[in-house]
C-alpha positions, 0 to 999 in steps of 0.5 A: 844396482844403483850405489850410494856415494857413502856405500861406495866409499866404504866399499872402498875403504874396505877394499884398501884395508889389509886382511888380518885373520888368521885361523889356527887349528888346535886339535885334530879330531883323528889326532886329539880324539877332540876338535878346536879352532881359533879364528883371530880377526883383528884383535878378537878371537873366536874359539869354534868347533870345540868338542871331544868324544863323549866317551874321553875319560876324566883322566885324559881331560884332567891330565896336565899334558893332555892335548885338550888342555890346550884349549884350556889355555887358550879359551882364556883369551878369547872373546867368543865361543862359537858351538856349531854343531855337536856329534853323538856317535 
């Protein structure tokens, strides 16, 4: 392979940047009885894998303690929402 001498400068610029990601799990399907990850590059936020059961009753989603209104607060601040894949039992 044959490079360029701008593609290897920005390889190696790349190279010395310091990694900044950080990935938060914020529910637990076994846990939670839903699903939630956050993944933070930089300064951007990426909510992934969100999903509950289908079967999770308004009582549990409208309850203030609920663990899935946690990600009611944290959807606030995010800057996409990836949907991956849905699971229908």
């Amino acid at each position: 392979m044959i490079k360029t001498v701008a593609a290897a400068k920005e390889e190696t610029e790349l190279a010395d940047m310091p990694a900044d990601i950080e990935f938060t799990n914020i529910l637990n399907k076994e846990q939670d009885n839903a699903s939630c990850n956050l993944l933070r590059v930089g300064d951007i936020k990426i909510l992934f894998d969100c999903g509950c059961d289908e079967r999770i009753q308004d009582k549990q989603m409208l309850n203030p303690t609920s663990a899935i209104r946690r990600v009611d607060e944290i959807a606030k601040d995010v800057h996409f929402i990836f949907i991956s894949h849905a699971t229908i039992q």
